[in-house]
C-alpha positions as CSV (number, residue, x, y, z in Angstrom):
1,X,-72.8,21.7,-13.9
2,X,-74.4,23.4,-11.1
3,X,-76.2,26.6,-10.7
4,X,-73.7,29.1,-9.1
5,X,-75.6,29.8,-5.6
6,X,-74.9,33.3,-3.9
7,X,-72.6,32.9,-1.3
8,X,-74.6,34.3,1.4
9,X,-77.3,32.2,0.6
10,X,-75.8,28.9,1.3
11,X,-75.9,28.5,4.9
12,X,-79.4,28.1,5.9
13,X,-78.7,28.4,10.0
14,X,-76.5,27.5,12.8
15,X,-76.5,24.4,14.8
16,X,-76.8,25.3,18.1
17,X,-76.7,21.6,20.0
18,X,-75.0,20.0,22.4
19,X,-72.4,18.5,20.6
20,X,-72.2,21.6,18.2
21,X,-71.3,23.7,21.4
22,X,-68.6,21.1,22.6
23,X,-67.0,21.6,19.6
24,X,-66.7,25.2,19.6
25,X,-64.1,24.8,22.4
26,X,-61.4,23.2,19.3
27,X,-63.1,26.0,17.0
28,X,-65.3,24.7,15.0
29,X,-68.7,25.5,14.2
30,X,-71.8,23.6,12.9
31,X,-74.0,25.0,10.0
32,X,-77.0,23.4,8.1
33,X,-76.2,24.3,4.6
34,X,-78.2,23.8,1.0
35,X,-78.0,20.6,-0.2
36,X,-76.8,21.3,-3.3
37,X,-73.4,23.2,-1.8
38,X,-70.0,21.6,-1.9
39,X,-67.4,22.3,0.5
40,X,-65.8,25.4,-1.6
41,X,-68.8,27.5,-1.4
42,X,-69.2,26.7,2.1
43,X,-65.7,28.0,3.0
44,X,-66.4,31.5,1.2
45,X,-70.0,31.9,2.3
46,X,-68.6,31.5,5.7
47,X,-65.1,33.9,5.1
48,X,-67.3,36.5,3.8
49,X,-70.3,36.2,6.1
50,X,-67.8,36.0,9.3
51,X,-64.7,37.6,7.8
52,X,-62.7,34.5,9.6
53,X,-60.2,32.4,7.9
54,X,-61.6,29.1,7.0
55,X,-58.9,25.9,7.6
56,X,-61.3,23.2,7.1
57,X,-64.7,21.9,6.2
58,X,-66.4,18.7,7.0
59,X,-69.7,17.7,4.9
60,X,-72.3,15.2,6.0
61,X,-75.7,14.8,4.4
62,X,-78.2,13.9,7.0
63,X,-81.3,11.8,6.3
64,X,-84.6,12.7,7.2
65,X,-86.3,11.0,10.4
66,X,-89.7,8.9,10.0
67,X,-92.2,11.2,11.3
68,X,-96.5,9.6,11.7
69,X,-99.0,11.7,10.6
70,X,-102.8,10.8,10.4
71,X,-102.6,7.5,12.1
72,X,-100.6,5.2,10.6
73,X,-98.9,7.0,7.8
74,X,-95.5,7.6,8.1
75,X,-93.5,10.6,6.1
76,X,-89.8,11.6,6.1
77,X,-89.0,14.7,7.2
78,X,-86.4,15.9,4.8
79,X,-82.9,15.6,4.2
80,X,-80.2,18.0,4.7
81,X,-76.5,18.6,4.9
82,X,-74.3,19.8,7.5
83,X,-71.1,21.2,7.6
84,X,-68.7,21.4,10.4
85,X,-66.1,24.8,10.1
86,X,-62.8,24.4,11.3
87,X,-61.4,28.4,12.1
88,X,-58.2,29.5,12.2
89,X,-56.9,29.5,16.0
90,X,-57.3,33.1,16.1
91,X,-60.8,33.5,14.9
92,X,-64.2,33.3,16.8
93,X,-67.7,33.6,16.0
94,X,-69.5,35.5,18.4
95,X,-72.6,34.4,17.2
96,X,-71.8,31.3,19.2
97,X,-70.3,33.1,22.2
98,X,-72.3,32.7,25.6
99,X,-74.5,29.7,24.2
């Protein structure tokens, strides 16, 4: 069983990209997240971080991308998980607003 994680503390930042602002027009919003979060403490870290009502969450873990260093050498840069927010139609997050 896993460590209970504060719920503030489970979305790292938000993902401001291209595709992360299309969707914003159907309301939903793109977070990276801790790895070790599943999709119920991502609904209340964002319901009490927001104060929005939550309809959905979508989980994907992302792998990290080869990355050379010192010549030859190649590294991963790590892997994280990302989590696309589906708000009620009344919500917004005005974090995301004029982006």
């Amino acid at each position: 069983m896993s460590k209970a994680l504060n719920p503030l503390a489970v979305l790292v930042r938000p993902l401001i990209t291209e595709k992360a602002t299309r969707l914003g027009g159907d309301n939903k919003y793109c977070f990276e997240v801790r790895r070790v979060a599943n999709k119920i403490q991502i609904k209340e870290a964002v319901e009490k971080g927001f104060d929005v009502k939550v309809l959905n969450v979508h989980v994907m873990n992302m792998k990290g991308k080869p990355k050379r260093v010192r010549g030859n050498r190649i590294k991963r840069s790590p892997t994280w998980k990302k989590a696309v927010v589906t708000l009620h139609p009344d919500d917004k997050l005005e974090l995301f607003e004029g982006v």
